[in-house]
N, C-alpha and C positions, 0 to 999 in steps of 0.2 A: 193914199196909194203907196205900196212900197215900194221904193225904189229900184229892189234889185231883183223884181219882176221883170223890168226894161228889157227888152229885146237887144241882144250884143251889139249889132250894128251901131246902136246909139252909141255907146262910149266914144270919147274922141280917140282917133288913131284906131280905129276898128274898121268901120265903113262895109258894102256891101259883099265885097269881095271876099275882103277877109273874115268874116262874118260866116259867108257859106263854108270856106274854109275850118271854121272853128269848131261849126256844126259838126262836118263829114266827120273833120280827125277825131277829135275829143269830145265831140259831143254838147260842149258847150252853149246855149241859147239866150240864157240868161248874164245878168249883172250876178246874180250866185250863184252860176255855174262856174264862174272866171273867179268870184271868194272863196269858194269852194275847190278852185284847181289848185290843192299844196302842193307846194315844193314834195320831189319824193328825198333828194338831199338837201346839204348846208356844203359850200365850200370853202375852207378857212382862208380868207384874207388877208390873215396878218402876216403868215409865213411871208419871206420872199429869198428864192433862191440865187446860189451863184450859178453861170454856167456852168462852170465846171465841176458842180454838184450833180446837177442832170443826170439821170437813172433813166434806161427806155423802160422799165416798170412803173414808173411813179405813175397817177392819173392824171395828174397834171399836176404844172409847177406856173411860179409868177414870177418873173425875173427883171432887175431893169437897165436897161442896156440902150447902148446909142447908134440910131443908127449908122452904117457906114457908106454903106453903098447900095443902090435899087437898079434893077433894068427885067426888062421886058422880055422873052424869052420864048421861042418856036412860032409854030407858023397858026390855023386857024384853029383844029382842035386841040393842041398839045399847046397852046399860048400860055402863058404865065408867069406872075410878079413874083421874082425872087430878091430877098432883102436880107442884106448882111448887117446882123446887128450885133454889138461885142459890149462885156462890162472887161473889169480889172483880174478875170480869170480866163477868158475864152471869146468863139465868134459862136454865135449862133445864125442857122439860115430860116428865114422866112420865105412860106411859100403861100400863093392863091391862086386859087385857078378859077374862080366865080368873084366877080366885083371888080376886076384889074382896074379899069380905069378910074373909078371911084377912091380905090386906096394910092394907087401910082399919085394919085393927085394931092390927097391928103396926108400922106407920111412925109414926113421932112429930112433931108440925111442933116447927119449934126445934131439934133434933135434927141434928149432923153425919152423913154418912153417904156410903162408899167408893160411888160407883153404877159397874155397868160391861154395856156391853153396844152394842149396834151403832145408830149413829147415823144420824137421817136429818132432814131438813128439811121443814117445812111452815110455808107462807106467809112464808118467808125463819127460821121461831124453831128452834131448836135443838130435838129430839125424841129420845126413847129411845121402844122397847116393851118392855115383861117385861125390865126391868133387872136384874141381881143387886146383892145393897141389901147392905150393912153395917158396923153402926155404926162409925164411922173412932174409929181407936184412937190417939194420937199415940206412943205404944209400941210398933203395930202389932200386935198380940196379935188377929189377924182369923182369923174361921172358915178364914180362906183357907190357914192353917197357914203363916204366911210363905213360901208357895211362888213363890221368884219367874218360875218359868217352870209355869205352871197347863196342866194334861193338857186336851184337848181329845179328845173320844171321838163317834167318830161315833153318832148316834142315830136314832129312824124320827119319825113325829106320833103312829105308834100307842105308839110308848112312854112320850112325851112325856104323853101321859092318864095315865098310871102314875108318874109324876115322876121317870121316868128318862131327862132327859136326860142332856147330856156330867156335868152337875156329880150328877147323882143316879147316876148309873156310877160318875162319879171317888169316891163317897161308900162303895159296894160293895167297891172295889178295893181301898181304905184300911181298911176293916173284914177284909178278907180277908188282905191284905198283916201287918196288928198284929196279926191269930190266928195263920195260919202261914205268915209268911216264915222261920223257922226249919225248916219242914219241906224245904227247897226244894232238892234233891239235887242234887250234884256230878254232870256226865255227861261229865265230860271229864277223863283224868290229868292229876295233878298236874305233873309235866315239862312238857307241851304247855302248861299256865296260864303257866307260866314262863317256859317261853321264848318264848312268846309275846305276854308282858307282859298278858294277860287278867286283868279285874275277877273275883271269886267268882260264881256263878252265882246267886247270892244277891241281892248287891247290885245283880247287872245290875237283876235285876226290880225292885226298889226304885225304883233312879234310871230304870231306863226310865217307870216311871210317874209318879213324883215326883222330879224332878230338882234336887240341892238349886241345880246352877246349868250352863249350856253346858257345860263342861268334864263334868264328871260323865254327861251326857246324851250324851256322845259316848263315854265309855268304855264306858256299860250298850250301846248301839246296837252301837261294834264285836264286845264279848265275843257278841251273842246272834245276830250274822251271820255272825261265826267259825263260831258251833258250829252254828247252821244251815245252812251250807254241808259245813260238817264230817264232820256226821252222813250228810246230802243223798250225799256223793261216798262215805263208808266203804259206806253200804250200795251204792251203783253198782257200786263195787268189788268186793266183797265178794261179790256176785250174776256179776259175772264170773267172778269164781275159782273160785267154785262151779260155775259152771256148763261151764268148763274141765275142773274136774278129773270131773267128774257125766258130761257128755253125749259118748260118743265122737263120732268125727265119718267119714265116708266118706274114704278116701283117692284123691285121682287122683294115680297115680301117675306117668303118661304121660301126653306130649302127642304127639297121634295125627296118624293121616293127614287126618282132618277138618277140625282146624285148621291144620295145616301147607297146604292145601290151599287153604281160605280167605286166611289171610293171605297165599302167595305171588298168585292168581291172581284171585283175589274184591274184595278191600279195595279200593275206589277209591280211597283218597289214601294215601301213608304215616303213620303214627301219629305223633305229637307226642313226644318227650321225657316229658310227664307222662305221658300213657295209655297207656308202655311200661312208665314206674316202678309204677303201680297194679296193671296188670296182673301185674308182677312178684311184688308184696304179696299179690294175691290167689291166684296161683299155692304162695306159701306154704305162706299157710294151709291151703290144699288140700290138702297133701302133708302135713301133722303128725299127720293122725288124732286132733283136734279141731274140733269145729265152728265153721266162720268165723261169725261176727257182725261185719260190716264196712259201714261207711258212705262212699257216695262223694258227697265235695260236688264240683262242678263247676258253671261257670256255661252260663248260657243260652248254647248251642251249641261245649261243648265238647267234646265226642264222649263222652257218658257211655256214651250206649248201644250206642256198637260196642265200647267194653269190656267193658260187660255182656251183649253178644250172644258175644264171643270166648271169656268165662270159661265160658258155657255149650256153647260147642262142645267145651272142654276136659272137661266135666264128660261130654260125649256119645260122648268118645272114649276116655272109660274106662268106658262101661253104662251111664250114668245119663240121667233124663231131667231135664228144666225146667220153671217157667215161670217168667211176666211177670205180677204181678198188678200193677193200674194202677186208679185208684181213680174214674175216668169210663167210658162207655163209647167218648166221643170217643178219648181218651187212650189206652184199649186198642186201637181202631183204626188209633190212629197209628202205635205202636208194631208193629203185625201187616204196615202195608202197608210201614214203614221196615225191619221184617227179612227180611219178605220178596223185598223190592228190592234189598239186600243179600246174597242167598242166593241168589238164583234159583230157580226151580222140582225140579229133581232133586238138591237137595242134601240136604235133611235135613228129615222131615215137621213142616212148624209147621201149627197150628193156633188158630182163634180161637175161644171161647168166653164170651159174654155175656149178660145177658138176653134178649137177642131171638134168640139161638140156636133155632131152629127143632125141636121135640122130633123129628125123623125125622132131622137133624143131628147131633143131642146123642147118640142114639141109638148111629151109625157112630163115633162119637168117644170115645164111651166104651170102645168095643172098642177102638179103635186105641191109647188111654193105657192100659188093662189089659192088653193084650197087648206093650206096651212099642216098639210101632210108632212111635207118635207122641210126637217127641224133645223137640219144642219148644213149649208150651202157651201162651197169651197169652189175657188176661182179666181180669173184673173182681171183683167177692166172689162170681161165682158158683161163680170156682177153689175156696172151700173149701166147699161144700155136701158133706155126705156122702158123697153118690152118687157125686161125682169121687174115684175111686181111679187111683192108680198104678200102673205095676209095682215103681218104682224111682226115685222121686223125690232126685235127688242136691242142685240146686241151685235156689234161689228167689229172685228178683230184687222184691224189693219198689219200685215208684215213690209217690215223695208219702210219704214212711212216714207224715206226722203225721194221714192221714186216716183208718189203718186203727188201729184198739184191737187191745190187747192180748193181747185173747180169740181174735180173730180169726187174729194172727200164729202163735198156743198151737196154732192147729185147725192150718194148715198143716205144723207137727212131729209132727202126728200122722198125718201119710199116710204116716210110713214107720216101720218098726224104731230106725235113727238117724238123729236129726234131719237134715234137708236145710243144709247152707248156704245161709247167709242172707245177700244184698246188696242194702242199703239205698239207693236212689238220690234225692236231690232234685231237682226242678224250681229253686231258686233256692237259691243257697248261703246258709246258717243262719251266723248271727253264733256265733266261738268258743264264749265263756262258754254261748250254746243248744244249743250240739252237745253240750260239756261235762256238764249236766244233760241234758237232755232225751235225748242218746243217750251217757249217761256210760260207760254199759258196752258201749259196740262200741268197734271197731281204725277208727280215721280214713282214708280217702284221699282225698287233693285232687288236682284233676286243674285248673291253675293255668297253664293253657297252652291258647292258641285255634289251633286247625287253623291251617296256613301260609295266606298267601294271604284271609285272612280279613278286611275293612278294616272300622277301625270305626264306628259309624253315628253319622251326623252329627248330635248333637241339637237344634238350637231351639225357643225360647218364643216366641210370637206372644200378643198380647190380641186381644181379640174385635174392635178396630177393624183388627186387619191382615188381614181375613179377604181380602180381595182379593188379598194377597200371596201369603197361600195357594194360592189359584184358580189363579193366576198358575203357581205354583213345578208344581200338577197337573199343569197343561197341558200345561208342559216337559218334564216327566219320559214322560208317556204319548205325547207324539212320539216321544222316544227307542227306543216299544217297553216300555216299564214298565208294571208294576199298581199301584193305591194301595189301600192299609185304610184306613176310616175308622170310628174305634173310638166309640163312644157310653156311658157311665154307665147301668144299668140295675139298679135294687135293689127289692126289696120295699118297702120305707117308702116312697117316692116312686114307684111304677110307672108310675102315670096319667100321670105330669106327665114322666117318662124317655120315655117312647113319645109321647107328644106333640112332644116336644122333637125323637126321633128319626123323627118323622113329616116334624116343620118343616124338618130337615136335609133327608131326603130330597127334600124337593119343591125345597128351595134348590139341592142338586145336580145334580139331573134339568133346570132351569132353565139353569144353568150349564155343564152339559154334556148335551147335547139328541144323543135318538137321532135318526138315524142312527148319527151320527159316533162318540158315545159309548154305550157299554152299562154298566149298576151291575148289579150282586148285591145282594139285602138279607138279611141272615140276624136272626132275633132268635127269642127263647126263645120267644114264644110260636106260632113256626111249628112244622108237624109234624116228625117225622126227616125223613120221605120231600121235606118240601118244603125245607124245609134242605139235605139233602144236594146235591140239583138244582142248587140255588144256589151251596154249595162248587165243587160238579165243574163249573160252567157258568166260574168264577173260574178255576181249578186249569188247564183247557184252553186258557186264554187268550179265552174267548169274553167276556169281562166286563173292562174293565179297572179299575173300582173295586166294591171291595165294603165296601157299610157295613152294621157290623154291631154289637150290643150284644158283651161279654165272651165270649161261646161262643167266639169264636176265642184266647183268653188262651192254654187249655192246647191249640191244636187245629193248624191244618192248615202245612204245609210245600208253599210256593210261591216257589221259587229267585228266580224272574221278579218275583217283589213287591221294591219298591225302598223304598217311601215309606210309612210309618207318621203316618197325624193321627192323633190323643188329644182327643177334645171332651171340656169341661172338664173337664181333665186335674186340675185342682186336687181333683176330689174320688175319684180314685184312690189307693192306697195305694204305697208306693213301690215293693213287690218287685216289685206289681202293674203297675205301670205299666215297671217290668226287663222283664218277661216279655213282657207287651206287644212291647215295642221287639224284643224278641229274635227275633220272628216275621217281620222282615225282615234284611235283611243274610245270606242263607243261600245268594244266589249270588256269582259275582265283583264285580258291579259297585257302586260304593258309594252305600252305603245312606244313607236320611235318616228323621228322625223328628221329629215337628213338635208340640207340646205346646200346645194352644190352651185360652185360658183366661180367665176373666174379668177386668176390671180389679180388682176387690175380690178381696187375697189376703187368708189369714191368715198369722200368721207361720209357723205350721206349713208351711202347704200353700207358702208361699214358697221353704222351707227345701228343699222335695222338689223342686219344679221346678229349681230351681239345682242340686241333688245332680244330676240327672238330666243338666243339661247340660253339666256338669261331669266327671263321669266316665261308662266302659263298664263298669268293674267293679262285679261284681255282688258281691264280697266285701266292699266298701267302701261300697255301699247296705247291706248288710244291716247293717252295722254303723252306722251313721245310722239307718236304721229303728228297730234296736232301741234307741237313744236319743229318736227322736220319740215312740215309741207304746209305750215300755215293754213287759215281757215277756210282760206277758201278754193283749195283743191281737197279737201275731203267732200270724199263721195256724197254727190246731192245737196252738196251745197251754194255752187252756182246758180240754180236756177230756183232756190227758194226767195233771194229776193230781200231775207229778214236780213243778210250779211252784206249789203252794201255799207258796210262802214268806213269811212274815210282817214278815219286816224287812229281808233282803238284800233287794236289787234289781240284776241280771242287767245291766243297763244300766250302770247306776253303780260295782259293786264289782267288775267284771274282774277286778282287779289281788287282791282279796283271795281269789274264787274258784280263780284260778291258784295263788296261793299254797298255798293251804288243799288242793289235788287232789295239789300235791307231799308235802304234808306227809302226806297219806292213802296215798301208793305207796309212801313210805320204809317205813313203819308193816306195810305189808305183803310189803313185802322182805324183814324182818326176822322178824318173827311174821306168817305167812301164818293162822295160827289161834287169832290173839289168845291166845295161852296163858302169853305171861309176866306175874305180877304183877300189873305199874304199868298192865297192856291190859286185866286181867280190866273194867275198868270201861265200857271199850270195847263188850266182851264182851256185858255186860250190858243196855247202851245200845240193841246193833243186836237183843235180843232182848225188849225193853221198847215198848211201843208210846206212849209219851207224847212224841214229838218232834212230832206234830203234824202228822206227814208220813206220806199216802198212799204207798203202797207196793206196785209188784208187779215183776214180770221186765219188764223193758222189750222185748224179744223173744224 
C-alpha cells in the first residue's frame, strides 16, 4: 500500500476538521497532495535587521529586540495587544488583534525575542501586525529549525481560523516529511539519474521544502522538472505509438483528377515553397495506412487553408468525404465562403452546417452526406451531434484545436470504421515548448513562408494625445480609396464603461468624418446576427469606408480593400490577440498600416507588447514573448486542457530542459518501444501508476 494514498485527516495534527478545511481551500485529500503543495517562495533567514533600517517597502524584515512593555487596549471589537519592543537603534510596536489572550500570556517583557513579519508605518513609528515571535537564542537553536531559506506556502483567511497558514503548513509537511520521507519511490532509472546528474527523488522532496541552502534548492527544483517533464512527454509518446500501432488509418493512394484540376486551373496564386513542403508531409501520411494526427502552425495569413482545402480534395479523389469544424459560427462562415470562392460552384458539393441551419436544410443535407454526395462539410460542434452520419468520412480539419475537448475530438472517430485523418490547424502560431505539451503527440508542420507579394504591415504607437495625427493618417488613406477598422476592448468585467467608451468614439468619428462624405459601420456583440451581418456586408461592398467595431472581427471577415488597422487602447489586449487583429489587414497588394493607440500610463507589461508589436510581423516570435509575459497557463485554451498542470516546470522558462528531456524520451523509445528491458521496467511502472499528479487522456 502506499503511503501517501492516506486520506489527510490521518496525518497527525490534521484531524477532521482541518482536513475538510484542506479539501475546500487547496484541494488537498491526500498525503501527496500536502508533498506536492510547494512552497511558491523561500524567505531568507539569515538577514537580520536593525530597527532603524526598516523600510515600509521591504516584505518583510527579522529584527531582534527586547521587549519593553505589553497592555491590553479598547473595548470588545477594537481590543487589542500592543507590545513595545526596542534593540540598540529604535522602539518598535507590536500589534494583535486575533490570539490576545494566548500571546499577552506568552510574551515576556525583558525577554529578547527573533520578531519577523511585514512592516509598516504609523504616524512616522515603526509597526508590525501578527508578528512571528521567538525567543532569540545566541546559539540559534530556534523553532525555525535553522532554516535559513524558510518555505512560504500559499494560504486562504479561511484557513488562517484553523492556524494553517504558510508556517502551520510548513509545520504539516515537516510532520509528514519525518514519518515518511523514506517511503518516497524512485520513478526514474538509475542510468537516466546519472547521467543526468539528478538528486534522489527523495531528497528532491526534502530540500524542495526545506532547503538546507540556494544550492541545494536548485538541485531539488531541477531533479522534480526533469521528471515532470519526463513523465509529461513518455506518456505523449507513448499514446502515439499506441495509437500508431492500434488505429489503422485510410489509404489515398492517388492523387486524382480533382486535384490535378484545381491546382492546375483553380488556385489563384502559386503556392509558396512551405505549403508545397507541408502538403508533401501530409500526402505521406496519407499513403502509410496509419492515421495522420498532424498540426499545422502557420501564421496569420499564410495560406493554411488552401492547404487544408487541397489535402481534402486528395482525400475526395480517392472516396472519401470532409469536413471543417471551426469552433465559431463567424469562423465557419468564413471558412465556407473562402472555399467556396476558391472552388466555384460545379466543382465539388461543400456544404455549411451550424446552429442556425434551418431544420428543412438540415433535413436535404443529411441525405446528401449519407448518401456520400456531399464531399465537403463545414461547421461548427454541430458536425459531431449523432445525427450527422457519413458515408465515408476520410479526412477532418480541425480549426482552433485548443477550443474543442477531447471528448469531443473522440466523437468525430467515431463516424467511421477507421478513424478519419486528423489536421489540426491554428489561428496564431503556439510557442515550441506548447506545441511540445499541449500537442506532444501529433507530427509538426510549419508553414514559415508568407504568400509572394505580400508587404508587411507597418505598425505604430500613437498616445492619446496624437489622436489628430491619427485623424489625419484616416483621411489620407480613404482618399486613396481605402477602408479603416477601428477596433475597441469589449469584456465582461467592464462592459458598461467598454460600450460607453465605444459610444464616445463613435460620436467622436461620426464628428470627424460627417456623412455625406463619410459613411462607418458599427458592429458590436450586443447587436443581433441579422443586424451585424448588414453591417459586415454594408463594409465588405465598399459602401462604408470605416467600420468600428468591438473584437467580433478578431476571428472574422476578409476585406482585401481594408488598408488601416486602429487598436483603442491597445494596452489592454493580449498580444496573439492584438497579431491577429493586425492580421485582418494587409490581405491585398497595397501596403498595409496598423496604428496601436494607447494611453500615456503604461505598465511594463503592456509596454513590453506594444514594442513587440512594432517591432516585429512574426507571429512565431510574439508567441514566444507572450508565453514569457503571461506564462503558460493563461495562454488561450490552455486551462482547461489539463496536459498543463505542472507543478514546478514552467513552459516559459525551462525550454531548454523540455527539449532536452522529449530527446531523451524518443531515444528510450527507439530502443525499447515496450519498455520491456530491466533498467525501463520502472518506467513501465510509472506510465501505469497514477501518482505523477498529472491529468491524462488521448489528446486526439
Amino acid at each position: 500500500m502506499n503511503p501517501f494514498q492516506t486520506p489527510i485527516e490521518y496525518l497527525k495534527g490534521v484531524g477532521l476538521n482541518r482536513a475538510d478545511v484542506l479539501k475546500k481551500e487547496l484541494g488537498l485529500t491526500t498525503f501527496e497532495d500536502l508533498l506536492r503543495h510547494f512552497p511558491y517562495k523561500y524567505i531568507d533567514r539569515t538577514r537580520f535587521y536593525k530597527i532603524r533600517e526598516i523600510e515600509p517597502e521591504l516584505p518583510h524584515v527579522q529584527v531582534i529586540a527586547r521587549i519593553r512593555s505589553k497592555e491590553i487596549l479598547g473595548e470588545k471589537h477594537t481590543k487589542r495587544l500592543v507590545i513595545q519592543a526596542q534593540d540598540d537603534t529604535g522602539m518598535i510596536e507590536l500589534v494583535w488583534f486575533q490570539g490576545i489572550k494566548w500571546m499577552e500570556k506568552t510574551l515576556i517583557p525583558g525577554k529578547a525575542y527573533v520578531i519577523f513579519g511585514k512592516p509598516g508605518f504609523f504616524n512616522g513609528k515603526a509597526q508590525m501586525a501578527h508578528p512571528e515571535m521567538e525567543i532569540y537564542s545566541p546559539v540559534g537553536a530556534s523553532s525555525n529549525g535553522n532554516l535559513t531559506l524558510q518555505p512560504a506556502y500559499s494560504s486562504t483567511e479561511k484557513l488562517k481560523h484553523f492556524m494553517l497558514d504558510s508556517k502551520g503548513l510548513q509545520k504539516l509537511v515537516a510532520t509528514l516529511l519525518e514519518q515518511y520521507s523514506k517511503d518516497i519511490q524512485e520513478n526514474l532509472p538509475q542510468y537516466i539519474i546519472n547521467k543526468n546528474r539528478l538528486v534522489s527523488r527523495e531528497t528532491a522532496y526534502l530540500n524542495i521544502h526545506f532547503p538546507d541552502d540556494a544550492a541545494a534548492l536548485n538541485e531539488a527544483q531541477r531533479r522534480l522538472k526533469f521528471e515532470e517533464l519526463f513523465l509529461l512527454q513518455l506518456r505523449m509518446l507513448k499514446s502515439k505509438m499506441h495509437r500508431t500501432l492500434k488505429f489503422k488509418g485510410n489509404i489515398f493512394s492517388t492523387v486524382g483528377t480533382i486535384f490535378n484540376e484545381f491546382y492546375e486551373h483553380k488556385l489563384p496564386f502559386p503556392l509558396t515553397n512551405a505549403q508545397k513542403r507541408v502538403l508533401k508531409e501530409i500526402r505521406q501520411d496519407t499513403q502509410r495506412g496509419v492515421q495522420m494526427n498532424r498540426l499545422l502552425q502557420g501564421d496569420v495569413g499564410s495560406g493554411k487553408t488552401v492547404v487544408a482545402l487541397m489535402s481534402m480534395l486528395i482525400a475526395i479523389d480517392n472516396g472519401f468525404q470532409t469536413c471543417i469544424m471551426a469552433p465559431t459560427e463567424i469562423l465557419a462562415n468564413q471558412h465556407y465562403q473562402t472555399i467556396k470562392d476558391l472552388v466555384g460552384n460545379d466543382f465539388v458539393e461543400v456544404a455549411l452546417l451550424t446552429g442556425s441551419t434551418s431544420q428543412k436544410a438540415r433535413k436535404s443535407l443529411h441525405h446528401r452526406l449519407e448518401s456520400g454526395y456531399l464531399k465537403i462539410l463545414i461547421g461548427t460542434h454541430a458536425l459531431i451531434e449523432d445525427k450527422v452520419q457519413y458515408k465515408n468520412l476520410g479526412l477532418v480539419v480541425i480549426d482552433e484545436q485548443h477550443r474543442f475537448g477531447v471528448e469531443q475530438r473522440a466523437r468525430l472517430w467515431r463516424k467511421n470504421d477507421i478513424p478519419p485523418h486528423i489536421l489540426v490547424m491554428t489561428a496564431t502560431p503556439i510557442p515550441r515548448t506548447l506545441a511540445m505539451t499541449l500537442y506532444g503527440d501529433l507530427d509538426v508542420s510549419v508553414i514559415d513562408e508568407l504568400p509572394a507579394g505580400r508587404k508587411p504591415i507597418h505598425t505604430v504607437h500613437f498616445f492619446e494625445n496624437q489622436r489628430l495625427r491619427m485623424f489625419g493618417f484616416m483621411k489620407g488613406e480613404i482618399a486613396k480609396g481605402r477602408q479603416v477598422y477601428v477596433v475597441y476592448p469589449l469584456i465582461k468585467e467592464s462592459e458598461k464603461l467598454d460600450l460607453k467608451n465605444l459610444e464616445d468614439g463613435v460620436n467622436t468619428m461620426m464628428h470627424e468624418f460627417p456623412s455625406p462624405q463619410f459613411n462607418i459601420s458599427i458592429v458590436h456583440g450586443k447587436l443581433k446576427a441579422a443586424e451585424k451581418d448588414y453591417e459586415m456586408q454594408r463594409f465588405i461592398k465598399g459602401e462604408t469606408q470605416i467600420m468600428v467595431a468591438t473584437t467580433v472581427i478578431e476571428v472574422g471577415v476578409n476585406v482585401p480593400n481594408a488598408s488601416v488597422m486602429i487598436i483603442e487602447n491597445a494596452e489592454r489586449f493580449g498580444l496573439s490577440q492584438l497579431h491577429q487583429l493586425r492580421g485582418r489587414v494587409g490581405r491585398g497588394a497595397e501596403q498595409s498600416f496598423c496604428i496601436l493607440m494607447s494611453s500615456l500610463k503604461l505598465s511594463h507589461d503592456g509596454r513590453k507588447r506594444l514594442n513587440t508589436m512594432v517591432k516585429t510581423n512574426n507571429g512565431f516570435e510574439i508567441a514566444e514573448i507572450d508565453l514569457q509575459l503571461r506564462g503558460p497557463g493563461n495562454i488561450e485554451g490552455t486551462q482547461q486542457s489539463g496536459v498543463l498542470n505542472l507543478k514546478v516546470a514552467n513552459l516559459a522558462t525551462d525550454q531548454q530542459l523540455l527539449i532536452h528531456v522529449r530527446k531523451i524520451v524518443e531515444e528510450i523509445f527507439e530502443k525499447d518501444p515496450q519498455l520491456a528491458l530491466p533498467e525501463n521496467q520502472i518506467l513501465h511502472h510509472s506510465l501505469q501508476s497514477k501518482d505523477q499528479g498529472l491529468s491524462w487522456d488521448k489528446i486526439s
